[in-house]
Structure formats: C-alpha cells, structure tokens
N, C-alpha and C positions, 0 to 999 in steps of 0.2 A: 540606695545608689542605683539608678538607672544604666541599662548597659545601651547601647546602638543597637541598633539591628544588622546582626553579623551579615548577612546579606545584602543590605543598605551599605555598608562597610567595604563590603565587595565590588559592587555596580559602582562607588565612587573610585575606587582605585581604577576597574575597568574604562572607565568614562574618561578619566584622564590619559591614557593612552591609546584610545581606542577603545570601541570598534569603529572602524570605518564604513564605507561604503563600498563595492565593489569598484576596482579600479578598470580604465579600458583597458580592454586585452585579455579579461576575464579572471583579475586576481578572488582567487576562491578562499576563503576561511573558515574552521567549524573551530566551535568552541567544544571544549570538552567539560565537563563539572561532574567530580566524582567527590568523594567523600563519603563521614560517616550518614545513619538515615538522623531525620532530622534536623539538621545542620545546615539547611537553608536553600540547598540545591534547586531544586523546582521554585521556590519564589525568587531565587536571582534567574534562572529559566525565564521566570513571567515579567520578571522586571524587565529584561533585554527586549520580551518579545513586545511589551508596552511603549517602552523608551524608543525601540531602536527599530520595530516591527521584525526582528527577526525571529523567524520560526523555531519550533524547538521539540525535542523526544524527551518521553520520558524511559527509558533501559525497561522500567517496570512493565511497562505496558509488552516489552519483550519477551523478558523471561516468564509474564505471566499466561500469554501464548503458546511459548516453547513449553511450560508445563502441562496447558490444557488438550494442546492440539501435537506435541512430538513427545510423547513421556518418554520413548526408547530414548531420550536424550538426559533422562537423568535431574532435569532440573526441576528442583521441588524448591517453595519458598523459603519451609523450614531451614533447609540449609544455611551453613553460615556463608555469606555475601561473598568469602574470596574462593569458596568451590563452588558453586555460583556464576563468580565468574570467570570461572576456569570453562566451567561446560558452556557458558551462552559464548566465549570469545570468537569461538570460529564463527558464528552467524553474525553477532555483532561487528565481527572485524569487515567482514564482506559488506553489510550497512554503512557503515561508517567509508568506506571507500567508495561507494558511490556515491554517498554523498559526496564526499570532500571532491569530487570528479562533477561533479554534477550542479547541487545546489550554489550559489554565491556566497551565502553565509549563512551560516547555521549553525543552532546549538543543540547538544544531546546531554542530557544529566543521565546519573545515575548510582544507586550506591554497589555495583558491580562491576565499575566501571576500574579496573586495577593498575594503578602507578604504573610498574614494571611492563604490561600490555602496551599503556598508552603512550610510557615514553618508545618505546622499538617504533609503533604507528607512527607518529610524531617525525620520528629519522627517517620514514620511511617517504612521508609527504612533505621536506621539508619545506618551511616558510608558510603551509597551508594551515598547521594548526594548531591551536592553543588551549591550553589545558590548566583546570585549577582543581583543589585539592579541598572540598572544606571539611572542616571538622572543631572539637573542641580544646580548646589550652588546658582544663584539666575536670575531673569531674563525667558530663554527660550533659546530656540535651534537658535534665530535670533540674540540673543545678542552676 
C-alpha cells in the first residue's frame, strides 16, 4: 500500500485556502511549520517556496549558530527539541517579529518551534499568522 506524501498532503490542504498574495495596504502573513524532525517540514518549506516563490528559514540553521557562536546560552543540539526551544524562544521570538513586521509573506520551519510559544505569538499578531503542526498518527518517521 502506498502512502501520499504527507507533505504533498499538506501543500494541498494549504493551496485550497490560501496562501495569497500580499493585499494593498500591506497585509503581511508568515507561516509557521513546527512539528516532529522528519515529518516533512522543510519539503512543504520548499514546496511553498517553488509554488508560491515565497521565502523561508530553517530554526536549524538558528540554534546551530546560537550553539556555535553564543554557548553562554546553553543551546546544544543534543538536547531534546522542547529545551531547545525553550532557550532559542527569546531570539527567535524577536526574528519572528520582524519578520511578521517586515517581510510580506513568509515561512519559518522548524522542529523547536513550540505550540504553546507560537499560539501566545499568534494572539499577539493577530490575523498575521499561521501555523501548522506536522508530525506522525502513530509509530515514527521509519514506519
């Protein structure tokens, strides 16, 4: 039995309500894509940014910075991903607000990226941004 591509699965759900285009006036949107790792996050990232030309982060590319070049900050990769992203929230959260102030549209993935974090942002920008969660129905990313 063949599955979808959970990713693929995703970009059509997206695609039928949106993404748009920026509206006049300057309506701004960032997409959020958090979930477990391997769970598809960076290829629905590339797919938007194929489809849609919009830009996108990967978190990784964050915390692997914040490890190399701030270590008084505690983030190491080993870590599991929700201390993690406890220690990157305050840099990311200040990223993430300029964006969402700045850019037109845009997407950030990552798997540090934490529910409870992103929904308070979320209340904070309302109407600016959207967020999704992937992960798996049961098992892991080898099943």
């Amino acid at each position: 039995m063949t599955r979808p591509d959970r990713a693929d699965g995703v970009l059509r759900l997206t695609r039928a309500g949106g993404p748009r285009a920026p509206r006049a006036g300057g309506w701004k949107l960032l997409y959020l894509i958090g979930g477990a790792a391997r769970s598809g996050k960076s290829t629905l990232a590339r797919r938007l940014l194929q489809a849609h030309r919009m830009p996108y982060f990967c978190v990784d590319h964050l915390t692997s910075g914040l490890e190399a070049g701030a270590p008084a900050l505690g983030v190491r990769h080993e870590l599991p991903d929700q201390r993690r992203g406890e220690l990157v929230w305050p840099v990311l959260c200040g990223v993430l607000r300029n964006v969402v102030e700045v850019e037109p549209e845009y997407v950030v993935e990552g798997n540090v990226l934490l529910p409870a974090r992103i929904a308070e942002f979320a209340a904070a920008h309302r109407g600016r941004v959207r967020a999704c969660f992937l992960g798996y129905a049961r098992g892991g990313w080898r099943e």
